[in-house]
KEKE-3310 file (N, C-alpha, C; in steps of 0.2 Angstrom, whole numbers, plus 5000, padded with zeros to 4 digits):
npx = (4959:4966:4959:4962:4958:4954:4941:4924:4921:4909:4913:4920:4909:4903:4899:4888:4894:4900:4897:4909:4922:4925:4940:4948:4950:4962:4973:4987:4984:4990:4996:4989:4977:4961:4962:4965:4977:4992:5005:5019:5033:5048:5058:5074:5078:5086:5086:5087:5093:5086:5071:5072:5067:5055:5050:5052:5042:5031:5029:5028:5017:5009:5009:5005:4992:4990:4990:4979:4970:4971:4967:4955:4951:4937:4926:4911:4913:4910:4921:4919:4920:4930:4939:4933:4939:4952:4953:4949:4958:4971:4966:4966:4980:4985:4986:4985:4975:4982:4977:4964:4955:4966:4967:4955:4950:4940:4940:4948:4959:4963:4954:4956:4949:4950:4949:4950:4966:4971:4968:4956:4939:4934:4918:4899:4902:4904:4913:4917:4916:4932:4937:4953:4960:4967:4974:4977:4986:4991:5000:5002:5011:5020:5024:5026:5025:5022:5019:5010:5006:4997:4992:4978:4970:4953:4944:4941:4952:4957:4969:4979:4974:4980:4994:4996:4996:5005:5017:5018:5021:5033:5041:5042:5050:5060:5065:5068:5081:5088:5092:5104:5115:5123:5118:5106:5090:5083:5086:5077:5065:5069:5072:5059:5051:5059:5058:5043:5038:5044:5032:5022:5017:5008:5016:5011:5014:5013:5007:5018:5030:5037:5044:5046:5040:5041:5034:5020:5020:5034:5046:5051:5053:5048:5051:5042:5048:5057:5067:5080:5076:5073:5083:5090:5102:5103:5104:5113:5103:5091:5071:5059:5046:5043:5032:5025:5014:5004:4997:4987:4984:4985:4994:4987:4973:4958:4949:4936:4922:4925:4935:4946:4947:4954:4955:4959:4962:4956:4951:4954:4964:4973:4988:4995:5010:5018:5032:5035:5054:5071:5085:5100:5118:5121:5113:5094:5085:5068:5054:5041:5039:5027)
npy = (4989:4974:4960:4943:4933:4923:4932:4927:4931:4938:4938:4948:4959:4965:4980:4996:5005:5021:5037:5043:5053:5073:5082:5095:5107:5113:5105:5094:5079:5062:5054:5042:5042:5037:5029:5015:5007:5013:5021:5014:5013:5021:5026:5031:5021:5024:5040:5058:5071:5082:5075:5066:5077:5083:5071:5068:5077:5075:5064:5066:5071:5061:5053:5058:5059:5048:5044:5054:5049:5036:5041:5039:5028:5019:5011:5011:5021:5023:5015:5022:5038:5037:5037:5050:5058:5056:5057:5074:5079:5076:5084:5096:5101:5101:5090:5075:5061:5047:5033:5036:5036:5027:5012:5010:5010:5014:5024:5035:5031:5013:5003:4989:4979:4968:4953:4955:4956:4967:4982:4985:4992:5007:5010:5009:5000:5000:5001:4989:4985:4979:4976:4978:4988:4993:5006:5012:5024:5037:5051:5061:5074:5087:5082:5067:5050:5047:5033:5024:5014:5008:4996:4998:4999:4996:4999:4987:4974:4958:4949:4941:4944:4959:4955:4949:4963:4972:4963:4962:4976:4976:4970:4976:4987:4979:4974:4987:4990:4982:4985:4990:4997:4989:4977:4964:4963:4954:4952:4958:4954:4940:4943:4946:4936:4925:4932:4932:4917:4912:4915:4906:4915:4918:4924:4933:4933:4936:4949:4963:4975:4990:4999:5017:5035:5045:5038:5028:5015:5007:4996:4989:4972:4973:4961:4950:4938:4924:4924:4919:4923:4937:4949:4960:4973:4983:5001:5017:5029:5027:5023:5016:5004:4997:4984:4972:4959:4951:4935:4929:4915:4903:4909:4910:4915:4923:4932:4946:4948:4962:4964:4969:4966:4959:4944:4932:4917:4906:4915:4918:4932:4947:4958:4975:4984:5000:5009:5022:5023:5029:5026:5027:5030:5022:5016:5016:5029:5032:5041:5042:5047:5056)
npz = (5130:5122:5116:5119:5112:5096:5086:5081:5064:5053:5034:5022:5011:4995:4993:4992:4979:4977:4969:4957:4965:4961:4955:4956:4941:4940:4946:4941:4932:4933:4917:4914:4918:4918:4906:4897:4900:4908:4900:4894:4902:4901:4909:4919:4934:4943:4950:4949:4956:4957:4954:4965:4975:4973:4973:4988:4991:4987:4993:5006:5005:5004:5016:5025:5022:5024:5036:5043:5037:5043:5056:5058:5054:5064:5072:5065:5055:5037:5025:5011:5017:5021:5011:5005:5014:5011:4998:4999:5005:4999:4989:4992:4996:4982:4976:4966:4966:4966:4962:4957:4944:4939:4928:4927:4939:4954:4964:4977:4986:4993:5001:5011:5021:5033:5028:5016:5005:4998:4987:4990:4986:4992:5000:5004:5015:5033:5045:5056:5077:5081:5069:5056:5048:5031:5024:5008:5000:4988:4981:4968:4963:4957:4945:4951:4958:4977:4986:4997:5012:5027:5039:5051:5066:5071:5086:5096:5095:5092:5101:5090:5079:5081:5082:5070:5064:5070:5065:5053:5051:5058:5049:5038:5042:5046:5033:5027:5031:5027:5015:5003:4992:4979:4982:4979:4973:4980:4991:5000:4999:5007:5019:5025:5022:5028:5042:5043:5044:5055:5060:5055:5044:5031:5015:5004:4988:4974:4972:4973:4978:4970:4956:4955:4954:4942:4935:4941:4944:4940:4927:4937:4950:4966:4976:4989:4995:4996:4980:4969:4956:4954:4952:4952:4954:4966:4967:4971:4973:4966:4966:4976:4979:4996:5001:5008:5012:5024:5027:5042:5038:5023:5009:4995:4988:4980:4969:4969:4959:4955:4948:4956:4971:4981:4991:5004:5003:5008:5019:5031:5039:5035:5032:5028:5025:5019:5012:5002:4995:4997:4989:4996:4999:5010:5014:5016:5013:5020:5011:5012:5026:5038)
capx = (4963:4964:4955:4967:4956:4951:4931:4921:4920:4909:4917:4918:4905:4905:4895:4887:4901:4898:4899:4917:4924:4928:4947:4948:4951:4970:4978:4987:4984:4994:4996:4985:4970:4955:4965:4963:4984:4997:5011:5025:5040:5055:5064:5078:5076:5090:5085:5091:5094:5078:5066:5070:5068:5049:5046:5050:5035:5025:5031:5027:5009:5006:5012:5001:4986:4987:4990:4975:4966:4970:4966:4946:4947:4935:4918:4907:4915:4910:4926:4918:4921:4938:4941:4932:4943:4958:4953:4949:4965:4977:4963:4966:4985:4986:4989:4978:4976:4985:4974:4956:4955:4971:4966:4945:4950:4936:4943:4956:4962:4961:4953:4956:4947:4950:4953:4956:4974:4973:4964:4949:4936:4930:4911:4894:4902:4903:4919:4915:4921:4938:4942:4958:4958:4975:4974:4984:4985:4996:4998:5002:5011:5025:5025:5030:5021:5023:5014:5010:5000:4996:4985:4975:4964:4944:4942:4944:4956:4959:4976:4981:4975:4985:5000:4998:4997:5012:5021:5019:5025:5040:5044:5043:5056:5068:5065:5071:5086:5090:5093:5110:5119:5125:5115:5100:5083:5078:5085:5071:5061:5071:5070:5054:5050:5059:5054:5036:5039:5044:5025:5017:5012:5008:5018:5008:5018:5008:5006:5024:5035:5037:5050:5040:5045:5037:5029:5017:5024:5040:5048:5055:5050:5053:5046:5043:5050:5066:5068:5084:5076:5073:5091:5092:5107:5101:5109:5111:5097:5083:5065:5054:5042:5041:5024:5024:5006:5007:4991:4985:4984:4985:4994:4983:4968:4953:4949:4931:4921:4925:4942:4952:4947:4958:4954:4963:4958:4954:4946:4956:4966:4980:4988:5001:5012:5021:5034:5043:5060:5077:5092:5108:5127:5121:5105:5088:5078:5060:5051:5034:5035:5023)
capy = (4983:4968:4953:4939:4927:4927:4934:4925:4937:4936:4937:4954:4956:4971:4985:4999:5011:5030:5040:5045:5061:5079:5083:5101:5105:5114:5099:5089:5071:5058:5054:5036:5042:5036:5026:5007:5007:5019:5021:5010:5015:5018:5031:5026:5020:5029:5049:5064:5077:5084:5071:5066:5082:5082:5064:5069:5083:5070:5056:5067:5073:5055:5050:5063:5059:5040:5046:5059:5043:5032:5042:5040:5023:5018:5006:5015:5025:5019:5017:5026:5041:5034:5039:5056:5061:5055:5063:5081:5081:5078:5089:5102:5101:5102:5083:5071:5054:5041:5028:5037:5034:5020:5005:5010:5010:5020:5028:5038:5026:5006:5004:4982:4973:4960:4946:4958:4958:4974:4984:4984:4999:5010:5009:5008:4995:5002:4997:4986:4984:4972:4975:4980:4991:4995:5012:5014:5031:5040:5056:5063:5081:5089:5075:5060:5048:5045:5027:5020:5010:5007:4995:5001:4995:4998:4996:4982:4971:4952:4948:4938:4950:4963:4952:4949:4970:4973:4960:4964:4983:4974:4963:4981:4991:4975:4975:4994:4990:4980:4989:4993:5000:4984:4970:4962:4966:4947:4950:4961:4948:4936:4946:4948:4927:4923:4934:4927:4912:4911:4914:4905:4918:4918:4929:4937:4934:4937:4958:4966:4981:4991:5005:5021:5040:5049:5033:5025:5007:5007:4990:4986:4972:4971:4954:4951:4931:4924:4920:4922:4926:4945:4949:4968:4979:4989:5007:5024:5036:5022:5024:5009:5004:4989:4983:4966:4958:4945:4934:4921:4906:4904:4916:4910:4920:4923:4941:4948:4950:4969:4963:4973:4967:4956:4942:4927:4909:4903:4919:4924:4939:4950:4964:4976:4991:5001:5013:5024:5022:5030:5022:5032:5026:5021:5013:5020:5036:5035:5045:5043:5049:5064)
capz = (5131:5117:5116:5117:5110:5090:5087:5074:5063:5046:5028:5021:5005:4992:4995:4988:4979:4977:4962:4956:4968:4956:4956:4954:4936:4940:4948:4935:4930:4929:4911:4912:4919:4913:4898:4897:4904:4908:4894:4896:4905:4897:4908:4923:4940:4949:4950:4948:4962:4955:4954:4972:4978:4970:4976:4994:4994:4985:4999:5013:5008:5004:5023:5030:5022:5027:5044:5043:5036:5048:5064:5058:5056:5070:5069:5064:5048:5031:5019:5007:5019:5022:5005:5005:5019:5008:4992:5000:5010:4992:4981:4994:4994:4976:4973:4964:4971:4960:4960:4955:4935:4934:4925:4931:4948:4955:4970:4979:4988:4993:5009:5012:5025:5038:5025:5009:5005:4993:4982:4992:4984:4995:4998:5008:5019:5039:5048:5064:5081:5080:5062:5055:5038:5027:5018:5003:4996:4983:4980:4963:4961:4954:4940:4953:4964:4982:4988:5005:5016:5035:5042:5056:5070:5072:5091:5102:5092:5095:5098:5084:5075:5082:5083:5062:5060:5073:5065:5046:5050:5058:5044:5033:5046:5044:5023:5023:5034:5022:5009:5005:4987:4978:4987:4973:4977:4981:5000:5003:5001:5009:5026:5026:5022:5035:5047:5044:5044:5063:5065:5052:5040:5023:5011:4996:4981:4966:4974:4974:4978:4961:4958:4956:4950:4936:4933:4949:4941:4934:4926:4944:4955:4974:4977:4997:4995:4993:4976:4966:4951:4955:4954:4948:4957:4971:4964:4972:4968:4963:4973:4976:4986:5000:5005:5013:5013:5027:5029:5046:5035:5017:5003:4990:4984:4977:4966:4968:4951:4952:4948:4960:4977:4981:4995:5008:4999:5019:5022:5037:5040:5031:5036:5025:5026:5013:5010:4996:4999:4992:4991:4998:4999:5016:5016:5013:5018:5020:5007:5015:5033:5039)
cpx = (4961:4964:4962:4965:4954:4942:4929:4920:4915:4914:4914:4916:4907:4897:4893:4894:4898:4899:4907:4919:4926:4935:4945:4953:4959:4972:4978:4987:4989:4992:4990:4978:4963:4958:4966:4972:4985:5001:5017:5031:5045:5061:5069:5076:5080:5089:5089:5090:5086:5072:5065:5068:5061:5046:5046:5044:5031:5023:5027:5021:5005:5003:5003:4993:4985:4986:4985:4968:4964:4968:4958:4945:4945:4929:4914:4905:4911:4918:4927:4920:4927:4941:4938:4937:4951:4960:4953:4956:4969:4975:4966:4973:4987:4988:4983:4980:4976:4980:4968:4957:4962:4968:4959:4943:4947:4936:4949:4962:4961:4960:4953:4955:4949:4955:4955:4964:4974:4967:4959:4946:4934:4923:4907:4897:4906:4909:4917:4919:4926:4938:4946:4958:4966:4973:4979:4981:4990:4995:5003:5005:5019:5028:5027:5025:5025:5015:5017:5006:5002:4993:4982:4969:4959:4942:4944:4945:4958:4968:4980:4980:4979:4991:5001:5000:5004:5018:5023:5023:5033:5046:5047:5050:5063:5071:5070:5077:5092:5093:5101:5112:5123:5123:5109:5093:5079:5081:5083:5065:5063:5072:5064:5050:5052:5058:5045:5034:5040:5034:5021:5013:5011:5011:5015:5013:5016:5006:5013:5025:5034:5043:5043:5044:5038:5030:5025:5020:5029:5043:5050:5053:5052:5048:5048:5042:5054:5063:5073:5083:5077:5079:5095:5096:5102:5107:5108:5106:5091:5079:5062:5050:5042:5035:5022:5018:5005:4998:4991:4987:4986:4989:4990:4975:4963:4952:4940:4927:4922:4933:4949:4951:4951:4958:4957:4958:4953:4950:4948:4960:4974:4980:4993:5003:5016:5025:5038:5046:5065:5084:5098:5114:5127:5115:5100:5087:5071:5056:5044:5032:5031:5027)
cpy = (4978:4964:4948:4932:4929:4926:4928:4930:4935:4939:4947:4954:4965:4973:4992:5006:5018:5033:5044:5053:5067:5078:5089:5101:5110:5111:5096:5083:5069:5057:5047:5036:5043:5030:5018:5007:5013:5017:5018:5014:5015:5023:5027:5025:5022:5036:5053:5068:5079:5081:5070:5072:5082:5076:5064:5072:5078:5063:5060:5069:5065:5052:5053:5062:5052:5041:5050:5051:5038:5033:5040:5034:5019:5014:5013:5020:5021:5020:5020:5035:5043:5038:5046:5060:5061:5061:5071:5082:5083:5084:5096:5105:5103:5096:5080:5063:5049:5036:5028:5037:5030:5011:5005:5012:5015:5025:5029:5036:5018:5006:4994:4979:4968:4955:4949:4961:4965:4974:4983:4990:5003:5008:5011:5003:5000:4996:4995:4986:4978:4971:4977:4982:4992:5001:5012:5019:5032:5045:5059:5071:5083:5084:5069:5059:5048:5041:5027:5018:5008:5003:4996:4998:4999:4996:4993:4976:4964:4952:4945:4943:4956:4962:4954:4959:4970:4968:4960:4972:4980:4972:4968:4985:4986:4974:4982:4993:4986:4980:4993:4993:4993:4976:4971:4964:4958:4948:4954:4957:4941:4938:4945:4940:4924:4923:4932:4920:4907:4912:4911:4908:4917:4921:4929:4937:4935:4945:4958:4973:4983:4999:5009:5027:5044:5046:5030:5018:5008:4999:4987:4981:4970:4966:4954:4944:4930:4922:4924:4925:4933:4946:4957:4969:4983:4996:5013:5027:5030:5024:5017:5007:4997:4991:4976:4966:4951:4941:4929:4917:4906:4912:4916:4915:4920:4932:4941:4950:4958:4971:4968:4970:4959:4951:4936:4922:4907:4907:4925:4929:4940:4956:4967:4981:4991:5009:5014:5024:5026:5027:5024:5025:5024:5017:5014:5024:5036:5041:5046:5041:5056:5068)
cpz = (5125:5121:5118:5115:5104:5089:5081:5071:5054:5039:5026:5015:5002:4995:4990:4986:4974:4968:4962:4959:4961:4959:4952:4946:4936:4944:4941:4936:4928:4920:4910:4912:4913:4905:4901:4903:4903:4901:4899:4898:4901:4901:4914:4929:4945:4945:4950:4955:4961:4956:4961:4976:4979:4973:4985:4996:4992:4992:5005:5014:5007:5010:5028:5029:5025:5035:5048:5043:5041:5054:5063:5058:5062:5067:5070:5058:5043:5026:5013:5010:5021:5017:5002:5009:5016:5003:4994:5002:5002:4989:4986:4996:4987:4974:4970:4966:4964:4958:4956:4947:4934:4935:4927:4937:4950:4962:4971:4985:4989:5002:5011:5021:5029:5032:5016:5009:5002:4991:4984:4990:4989:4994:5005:5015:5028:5041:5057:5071:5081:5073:5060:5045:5036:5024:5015:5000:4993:4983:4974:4963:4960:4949:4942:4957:4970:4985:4993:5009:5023:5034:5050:5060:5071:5080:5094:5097:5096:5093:5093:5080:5074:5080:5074:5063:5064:5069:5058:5046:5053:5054:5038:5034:5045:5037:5024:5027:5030:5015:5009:4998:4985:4980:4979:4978:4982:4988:5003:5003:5006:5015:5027:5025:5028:5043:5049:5045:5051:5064:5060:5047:5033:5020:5005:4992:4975:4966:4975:4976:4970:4963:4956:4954:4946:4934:4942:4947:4936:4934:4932:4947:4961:4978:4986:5000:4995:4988:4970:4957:4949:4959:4952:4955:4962:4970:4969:4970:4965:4969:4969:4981:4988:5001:5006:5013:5016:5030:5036:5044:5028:5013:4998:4992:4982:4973:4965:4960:4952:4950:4950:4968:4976:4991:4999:5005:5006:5023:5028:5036:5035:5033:5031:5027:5020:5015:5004:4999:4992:4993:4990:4997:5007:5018:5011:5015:5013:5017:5011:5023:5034:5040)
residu = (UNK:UNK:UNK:UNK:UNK:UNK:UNK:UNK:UNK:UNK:UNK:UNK:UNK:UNK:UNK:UNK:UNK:UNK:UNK:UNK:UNK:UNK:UNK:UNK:UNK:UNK:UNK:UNK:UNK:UNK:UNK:UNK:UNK:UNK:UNK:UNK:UNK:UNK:UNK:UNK:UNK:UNK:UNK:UNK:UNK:UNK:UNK:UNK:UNK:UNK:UNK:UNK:UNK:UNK:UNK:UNK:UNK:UNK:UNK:UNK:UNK:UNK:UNK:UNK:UNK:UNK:UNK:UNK:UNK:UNK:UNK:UNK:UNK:UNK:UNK:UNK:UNK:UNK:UNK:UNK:UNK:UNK:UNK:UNK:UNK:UNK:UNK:UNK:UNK:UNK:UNK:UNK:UNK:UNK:UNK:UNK:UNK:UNK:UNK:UNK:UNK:UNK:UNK:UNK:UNK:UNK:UNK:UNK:UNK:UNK:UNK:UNK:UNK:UNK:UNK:UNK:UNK:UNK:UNK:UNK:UNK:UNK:UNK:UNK:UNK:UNK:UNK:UNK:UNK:UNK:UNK:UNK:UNK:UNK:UNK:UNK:UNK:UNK:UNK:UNK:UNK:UNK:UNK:UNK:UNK:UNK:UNK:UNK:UNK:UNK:UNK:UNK:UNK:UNK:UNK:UNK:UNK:UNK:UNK:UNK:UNK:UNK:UNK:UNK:UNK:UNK:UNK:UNK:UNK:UNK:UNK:UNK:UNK:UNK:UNK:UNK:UNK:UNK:UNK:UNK:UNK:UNK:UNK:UNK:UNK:UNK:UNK:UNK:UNK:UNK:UNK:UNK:UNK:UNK:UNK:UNK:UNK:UNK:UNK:UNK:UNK:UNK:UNK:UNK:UNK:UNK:UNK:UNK:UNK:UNK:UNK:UNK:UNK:UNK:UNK:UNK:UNK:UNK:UNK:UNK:UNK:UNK:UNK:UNK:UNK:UNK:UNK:UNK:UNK:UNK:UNK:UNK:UNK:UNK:UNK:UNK:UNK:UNK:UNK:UNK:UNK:UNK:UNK:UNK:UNK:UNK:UNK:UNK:UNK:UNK:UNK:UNK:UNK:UNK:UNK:UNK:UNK:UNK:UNK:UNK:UNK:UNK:UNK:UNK:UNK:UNK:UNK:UNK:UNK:UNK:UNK:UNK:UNK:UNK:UNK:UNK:UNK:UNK:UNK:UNK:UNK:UNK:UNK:UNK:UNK:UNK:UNK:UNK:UNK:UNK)
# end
């Protein structure tokens, strides 16, 4: 049963991170790995029959593994483990895990913390009772990404706490309902604002949605605000990812010198979810369910 009071909890610190996992040498690499950037995008954002076909297999070994992922996180795991358990699932699959050599990024997925909004490393650090982790995973294969995120409870969970996770995958299921063939992308964000806003939360603006495809970042963004600037067509055949990053208190920020971990200015909590998405003459369908 959950708490229904919030725990003091301390601040989460870096910790020690492991040496870079092997990826069997016949899985193919995205094109960036290991290289200061990826190569700039230049292809389209609505897909071909083909592409999607590929992003599906890629979407649903993505789902599987977050889902594999997420049953372990319990107190007592380390998220370095987190991340062992992620990587072997894709390598043994035949997928390569998106994130391991893009931009330095030293791991196979991003394990964030209580008060990390994103991009948290894996490491030595031991997940306690009453934490709440987000795993983001990618998986790489047949030339397309498939991106996604959970976040997940360690134990015996305050309610508030809970409340923020139940209420950020909420915020995501009413974004993809949202989604409709002619509509701008900015009323994905403008769901998702408003809905937080009844409880007070903070919306992450400065982390986005992005389209996705051949490319893991393509020029796309699906901002999760209102704001009419981001004003692109919602087409047939495009993929793209929602990922809603909804904090306690404050959206502002702070970034750890290992310039990826990404943490709440106030300290307190953040919680995310994420799916790829396709966009039908009817909606959306979910690329990354199991």
């Amino acid at each position: 049963m959950c708490r229904n009071y919030t725990r003091e909890v301390p601040v989460v610190s870096p910790a020690e991170v492991s040496a870079r996992r092997a990826v069997p040498a016949h899985i193919a690499r995205p094109e960036y790995v290991d290289k200061p950037a990826p190569a700039r995008f230049t292809g389209e954002e609505v897909k071909d029959a083909e592409t999607i076909e590929r992003m599906r297999v890629a979407g649903r070994l993505a789902a599987q593994a977050r889902e594999l992922v997420g049953s372990h996180v319990v107190p007592g795991v380390t998220t370095d483990e987190l991340d062992r358990l992620g990587h072997e699932f894709l390598c043994d699959h035949g997928a390569y895990p998106s994130t391991l050599g893009y931009r330095g990024f030293p791991k196979s997925l991003c394990s964030s913390v209580n008060e990390v909004i994103c991009h948290g490393i894996p490491d030595s650090r031991v997940v306690e009772d009453g934490d709440i982790v987000n795993i983001d995973i990618t998986a790489f294969i047949g030339g397309v990404h498939g991106d996604t995120n959970a976040t997940f409870l360690a134990g015996d969970v305050d309610e508030e706490s809970r409340l923020l996770v139940e209420r950020t995958g909420e915020s995501l299921d009413r974004a993809i309902k949202a989604v409709r063939p002619g509509r701008r992308v900015n009323v994905i964000g403008r769901v998702i604002e408003a809905y937080a806003r009844r409880f007070g939360y903070g919306v992450v603006r400065d982390f986005t949605g992005h389209g996705i495809g051949t490319a893991f970042h393509s020029g796309l963004v699906i901002p999760h605000y209102d704001d009419e600037r981001f004003d692109d067509e919602i087409r047939v055949g495009m993929t793209f990812t929602i990922e809603p990053m909804l904090n306690l208190g404050t959206p502002d920020y702070d970034m750890w010198d290992d310039g990826w971990t990404v943490v709440t200015k106030d300290r307190r909590r953040s919680a995310q979810f994420e799916h790829t998405l396709l966009v039908t003459e009817d909606g959306a369908e979910v690329l990354t369910h199991p």
